[in-house]
mmCIF file of the C-alpha atoms, coordinates in Angstrom:
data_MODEL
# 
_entry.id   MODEL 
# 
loop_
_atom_site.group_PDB 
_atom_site.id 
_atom_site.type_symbol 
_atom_site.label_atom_id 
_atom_site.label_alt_id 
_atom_site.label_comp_id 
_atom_site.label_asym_id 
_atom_site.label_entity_id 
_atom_site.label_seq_id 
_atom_site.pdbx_PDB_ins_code 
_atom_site.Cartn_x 
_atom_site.Cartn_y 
_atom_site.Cartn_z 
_atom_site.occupancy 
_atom_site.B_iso_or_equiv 
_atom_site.pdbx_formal_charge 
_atom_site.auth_seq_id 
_atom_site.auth_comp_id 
_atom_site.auth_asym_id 
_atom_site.auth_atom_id 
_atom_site.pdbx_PDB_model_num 
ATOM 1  C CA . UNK A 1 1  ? 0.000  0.000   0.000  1.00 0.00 ? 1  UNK A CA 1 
ATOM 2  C CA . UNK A 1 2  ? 1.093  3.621   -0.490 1.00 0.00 ? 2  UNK A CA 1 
ATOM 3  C CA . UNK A 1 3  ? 0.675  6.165   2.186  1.00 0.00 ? 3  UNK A CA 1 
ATOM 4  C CA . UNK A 1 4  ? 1.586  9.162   -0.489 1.00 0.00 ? 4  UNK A CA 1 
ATOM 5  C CA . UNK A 1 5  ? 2.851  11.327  2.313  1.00 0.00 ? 5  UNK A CA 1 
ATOM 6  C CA . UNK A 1 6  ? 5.182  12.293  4.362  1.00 0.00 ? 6  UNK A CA 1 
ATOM 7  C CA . UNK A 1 7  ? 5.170  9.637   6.978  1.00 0.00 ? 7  UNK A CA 1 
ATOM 8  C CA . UNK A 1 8  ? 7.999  6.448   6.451  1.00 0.00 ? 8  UNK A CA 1 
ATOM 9  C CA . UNK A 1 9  ? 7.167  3.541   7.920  1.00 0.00 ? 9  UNK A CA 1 
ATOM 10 C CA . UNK A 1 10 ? 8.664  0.348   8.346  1.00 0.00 ? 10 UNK A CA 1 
ATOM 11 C CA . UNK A 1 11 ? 6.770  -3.553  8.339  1.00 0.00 ? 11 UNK A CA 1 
ATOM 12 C CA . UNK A 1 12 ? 8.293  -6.638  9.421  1.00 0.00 ? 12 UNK A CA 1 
ATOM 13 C CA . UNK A 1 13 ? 7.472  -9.408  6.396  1.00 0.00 ? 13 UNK A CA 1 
ATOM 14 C CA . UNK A 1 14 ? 6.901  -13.136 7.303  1.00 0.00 ? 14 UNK A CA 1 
ATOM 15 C CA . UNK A 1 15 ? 8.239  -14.186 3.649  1.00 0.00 ? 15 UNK A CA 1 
ATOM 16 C CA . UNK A 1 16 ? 6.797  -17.963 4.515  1.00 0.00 ? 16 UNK A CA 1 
ATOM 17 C CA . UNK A 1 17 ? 3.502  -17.723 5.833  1.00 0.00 ? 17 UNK A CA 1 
ATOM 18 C CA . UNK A 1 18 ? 2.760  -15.301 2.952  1.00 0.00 ? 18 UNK A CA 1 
ATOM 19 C CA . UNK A 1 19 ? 4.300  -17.775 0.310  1.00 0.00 ? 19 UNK A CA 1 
ATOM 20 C CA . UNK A 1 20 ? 1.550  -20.658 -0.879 1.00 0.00 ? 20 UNK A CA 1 
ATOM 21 C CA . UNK A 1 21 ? 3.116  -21.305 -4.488 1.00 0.00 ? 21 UNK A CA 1 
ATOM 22 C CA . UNK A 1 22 ? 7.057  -22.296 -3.753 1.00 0.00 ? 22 UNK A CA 1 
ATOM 23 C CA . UNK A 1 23 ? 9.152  -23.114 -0.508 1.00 0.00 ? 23 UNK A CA 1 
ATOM 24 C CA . UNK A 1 24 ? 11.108 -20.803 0.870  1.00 0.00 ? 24 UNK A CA 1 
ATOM 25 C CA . UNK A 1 25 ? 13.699 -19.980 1.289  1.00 0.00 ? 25 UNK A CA 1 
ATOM 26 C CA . UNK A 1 26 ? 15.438 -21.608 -1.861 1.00 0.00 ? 26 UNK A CA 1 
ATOM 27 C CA . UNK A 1 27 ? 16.926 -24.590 -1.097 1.00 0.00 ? 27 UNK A CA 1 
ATOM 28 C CA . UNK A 1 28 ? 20.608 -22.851 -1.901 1.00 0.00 ? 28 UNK A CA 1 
ATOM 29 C CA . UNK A 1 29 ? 20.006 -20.447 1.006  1.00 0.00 ? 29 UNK A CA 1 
ATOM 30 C CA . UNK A 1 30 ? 21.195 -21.037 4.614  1.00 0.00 ? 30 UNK A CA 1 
ATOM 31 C CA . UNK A 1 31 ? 19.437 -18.376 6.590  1.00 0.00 ? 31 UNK A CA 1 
ATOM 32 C CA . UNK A 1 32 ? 17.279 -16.224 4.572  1.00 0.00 ? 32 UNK A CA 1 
ATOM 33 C CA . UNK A 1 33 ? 16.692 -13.976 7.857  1.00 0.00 ? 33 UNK A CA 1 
ATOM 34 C CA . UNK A 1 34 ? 13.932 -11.761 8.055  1.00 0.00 ? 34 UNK A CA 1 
ATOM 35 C CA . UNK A 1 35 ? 13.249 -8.785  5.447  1.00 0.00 ? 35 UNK A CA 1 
ATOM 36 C CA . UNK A 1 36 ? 11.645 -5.329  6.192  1.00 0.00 ? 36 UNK A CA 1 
ATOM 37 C CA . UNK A 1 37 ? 9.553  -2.986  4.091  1.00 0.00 ? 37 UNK A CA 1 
ATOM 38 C CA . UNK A 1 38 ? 10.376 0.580   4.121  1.00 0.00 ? 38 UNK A CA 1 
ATOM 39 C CA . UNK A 1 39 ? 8.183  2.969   3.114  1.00 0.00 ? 39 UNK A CA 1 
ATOM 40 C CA . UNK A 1 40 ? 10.015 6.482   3.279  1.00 0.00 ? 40 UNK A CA 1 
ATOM 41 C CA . UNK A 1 41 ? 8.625  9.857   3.585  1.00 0.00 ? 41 UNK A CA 1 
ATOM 42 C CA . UNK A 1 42 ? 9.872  13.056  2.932  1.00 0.00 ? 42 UNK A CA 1 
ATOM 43 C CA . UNK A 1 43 ? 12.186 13.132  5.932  1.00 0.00 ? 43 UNK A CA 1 
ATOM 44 C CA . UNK A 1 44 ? 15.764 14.639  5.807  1.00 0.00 ? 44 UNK A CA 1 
ATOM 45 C CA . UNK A 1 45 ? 17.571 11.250  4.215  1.00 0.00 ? 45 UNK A CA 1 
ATOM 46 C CA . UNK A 1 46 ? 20.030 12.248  7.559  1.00 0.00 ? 46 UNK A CA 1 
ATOM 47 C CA . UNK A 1 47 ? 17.318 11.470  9.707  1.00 0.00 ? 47 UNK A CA 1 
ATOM 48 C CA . UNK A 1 48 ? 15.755 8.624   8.233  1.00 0.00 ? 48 UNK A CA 1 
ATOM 49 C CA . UNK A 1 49 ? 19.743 6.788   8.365  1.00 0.00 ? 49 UNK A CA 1 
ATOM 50 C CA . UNK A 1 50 ? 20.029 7.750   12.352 1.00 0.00 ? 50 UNK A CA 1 
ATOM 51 C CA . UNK A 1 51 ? 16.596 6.359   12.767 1.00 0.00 ? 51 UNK A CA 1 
ATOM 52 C CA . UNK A 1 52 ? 17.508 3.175   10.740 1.00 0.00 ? 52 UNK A CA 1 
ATOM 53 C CA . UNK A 1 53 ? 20.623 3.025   12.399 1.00 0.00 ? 53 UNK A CA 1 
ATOM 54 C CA . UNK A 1 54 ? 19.576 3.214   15.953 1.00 0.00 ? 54 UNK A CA 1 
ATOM 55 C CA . UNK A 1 55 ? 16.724 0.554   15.078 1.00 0.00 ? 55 UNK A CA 1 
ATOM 56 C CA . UNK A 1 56 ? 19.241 -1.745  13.714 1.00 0.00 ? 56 UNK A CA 1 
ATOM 57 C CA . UNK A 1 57 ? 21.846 -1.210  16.781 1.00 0.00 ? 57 UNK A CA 1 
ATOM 58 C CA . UNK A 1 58 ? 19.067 -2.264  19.327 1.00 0.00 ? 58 UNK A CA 1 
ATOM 59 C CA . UNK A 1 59 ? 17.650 -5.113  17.332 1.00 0.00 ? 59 UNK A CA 1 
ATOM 60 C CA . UNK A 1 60 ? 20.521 -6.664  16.649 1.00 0.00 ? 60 UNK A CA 1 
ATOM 61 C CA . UNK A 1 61 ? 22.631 -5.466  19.685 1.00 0.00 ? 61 UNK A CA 1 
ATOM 62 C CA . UNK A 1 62 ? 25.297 -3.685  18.078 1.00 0.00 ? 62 UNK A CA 1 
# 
């Protein structure tokens, strides 16, 4: 969906439970991990990298 704004947002995808035609991940894959959606705004690019940087530091405890 498209918000057409000036709001980003960001959804967590469950890439199996949304998949009914193949497997996945590919065979060939170890760990496919999990995948994000972004859906930027109009924010200051500077701001939207802190805020994607901060969000990745506490996830992933860097």
């Amino acid at each position: 969906f498209s918000w057409g704004g000036a709001h980003s947002l960001a959804l967590p995808y469950n890439i199996p439970s949304m998949r009914t035609a193949t497997a996945w991940p590919p065979a060939d894959w170890e760990n496919a991990g999990g995948f994000v959606r972004l859906y930027i705004g109009l924010e200051d690019p500077r701001d939207l990298i802190a805020d994607l940087k901060q969000a990745m530091e506490t996830h992933l405890g860097a």
